[in-house]
C-alpha positions as CSV (number, residue, x, y, z in Angstrom):
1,X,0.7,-17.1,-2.3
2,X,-1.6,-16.1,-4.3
3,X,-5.5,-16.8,-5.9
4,X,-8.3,-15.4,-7.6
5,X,-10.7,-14.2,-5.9
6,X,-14.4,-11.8,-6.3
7,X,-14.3,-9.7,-9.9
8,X,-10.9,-11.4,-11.0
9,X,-8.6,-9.8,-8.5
10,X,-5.7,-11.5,-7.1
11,X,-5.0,-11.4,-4.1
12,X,-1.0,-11.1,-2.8
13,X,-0.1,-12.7,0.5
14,X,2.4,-9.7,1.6
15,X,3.7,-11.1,4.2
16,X,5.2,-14.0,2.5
17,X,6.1,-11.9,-0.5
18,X,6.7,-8.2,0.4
19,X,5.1,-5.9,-2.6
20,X,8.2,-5.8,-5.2
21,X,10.2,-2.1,-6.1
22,X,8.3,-2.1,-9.3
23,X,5.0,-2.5,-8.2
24,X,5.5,0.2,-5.4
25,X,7.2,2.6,-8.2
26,X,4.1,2.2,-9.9
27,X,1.8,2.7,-7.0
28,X,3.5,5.8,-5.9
29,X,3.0,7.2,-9.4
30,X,-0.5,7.1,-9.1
31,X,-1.0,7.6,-5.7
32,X,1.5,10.7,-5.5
33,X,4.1,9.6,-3.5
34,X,5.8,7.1,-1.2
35,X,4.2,8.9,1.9
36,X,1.1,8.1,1.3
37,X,1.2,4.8,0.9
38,X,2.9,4.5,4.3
39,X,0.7,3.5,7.2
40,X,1.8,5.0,10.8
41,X,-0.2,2.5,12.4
42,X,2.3,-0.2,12.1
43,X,3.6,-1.3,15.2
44,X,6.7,-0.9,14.2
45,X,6.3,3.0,13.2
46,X,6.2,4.0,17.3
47,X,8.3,0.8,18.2
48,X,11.3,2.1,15.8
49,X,10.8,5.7,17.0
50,X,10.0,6.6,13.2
51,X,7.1,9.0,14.7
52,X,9.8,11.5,16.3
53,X,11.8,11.6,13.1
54,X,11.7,13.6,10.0
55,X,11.1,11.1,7.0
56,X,11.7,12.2,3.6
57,X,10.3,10.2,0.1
58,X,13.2,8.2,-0.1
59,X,12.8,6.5,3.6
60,X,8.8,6.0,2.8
61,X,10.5,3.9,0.2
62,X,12.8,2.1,1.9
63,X,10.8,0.9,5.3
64,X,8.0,-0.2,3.4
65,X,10.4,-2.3,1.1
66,X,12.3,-3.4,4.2
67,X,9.0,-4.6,6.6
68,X,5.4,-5.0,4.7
69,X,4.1,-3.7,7.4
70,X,4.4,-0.1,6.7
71,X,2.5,-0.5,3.7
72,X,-0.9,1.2,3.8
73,X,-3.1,-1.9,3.5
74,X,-5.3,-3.2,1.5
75,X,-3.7,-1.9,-1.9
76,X,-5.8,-2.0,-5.3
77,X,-4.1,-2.1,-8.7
78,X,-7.4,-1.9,-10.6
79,X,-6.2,-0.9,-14.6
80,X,-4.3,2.3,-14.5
81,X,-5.7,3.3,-10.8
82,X,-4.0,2.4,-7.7
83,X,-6.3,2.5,-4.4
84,X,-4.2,2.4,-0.8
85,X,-6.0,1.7,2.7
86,X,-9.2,1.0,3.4
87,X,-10.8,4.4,4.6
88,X,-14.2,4.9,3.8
89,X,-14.0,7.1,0.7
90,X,-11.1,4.8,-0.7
91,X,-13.5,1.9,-0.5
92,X,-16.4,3.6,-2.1
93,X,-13.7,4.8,-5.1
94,X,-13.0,1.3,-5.4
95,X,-16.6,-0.1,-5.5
96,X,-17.6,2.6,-8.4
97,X,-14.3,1.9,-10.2
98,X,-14.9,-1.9,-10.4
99,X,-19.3,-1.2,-10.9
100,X,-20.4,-1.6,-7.7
């Protein structure tokens, strides 16, 4: 699902269609790595005993793939930037990106 929302954006439903391999490959680029766009405050991070394991880039890659969950939410493709989360500074980089 999928629709158009404020300043042309569109918005994904990921949890009826998990973001694609592409799209993450892309976001990582930006963002650095896999790590962080993974959010530890999934449910399933503590309920999977992920926290008491050593994860490298490649199992970032595959758990969010696997459950949309561990993706750091909400994600922004907004031209050539990709935002991840919605921590205050993230927010305010996304206001000034889009002229807010």
């Amino acid at each position: 699902m999928s629709e158009t929302g404020t300043h042309g954006f569109e918005l994904i439903d990921i949890k009826t269609k998990n973001i694609d391999a592409s799209d993450l490959d892309r976001a990582k680029d930006v963002i650095g790595s896999y790590e962080g766009l993974f959010s530890r405050r999934a449910l399933k991070f503590r309920a999977q005993g992920l926290h008491e394991m050593s994860l490298n880039e490649s199992d970032y890659r595959r758990l969010i793939l696997e459950e949309y969950t561990f993706l750091k939410r909400p994600v922004y493709f907004i031209d050539e930037a990709v935002f991840a989360g919605n921590a205050k500074k993230t927010v305010e980089a996304i206001k000034a990106r889009i002229g807010e």
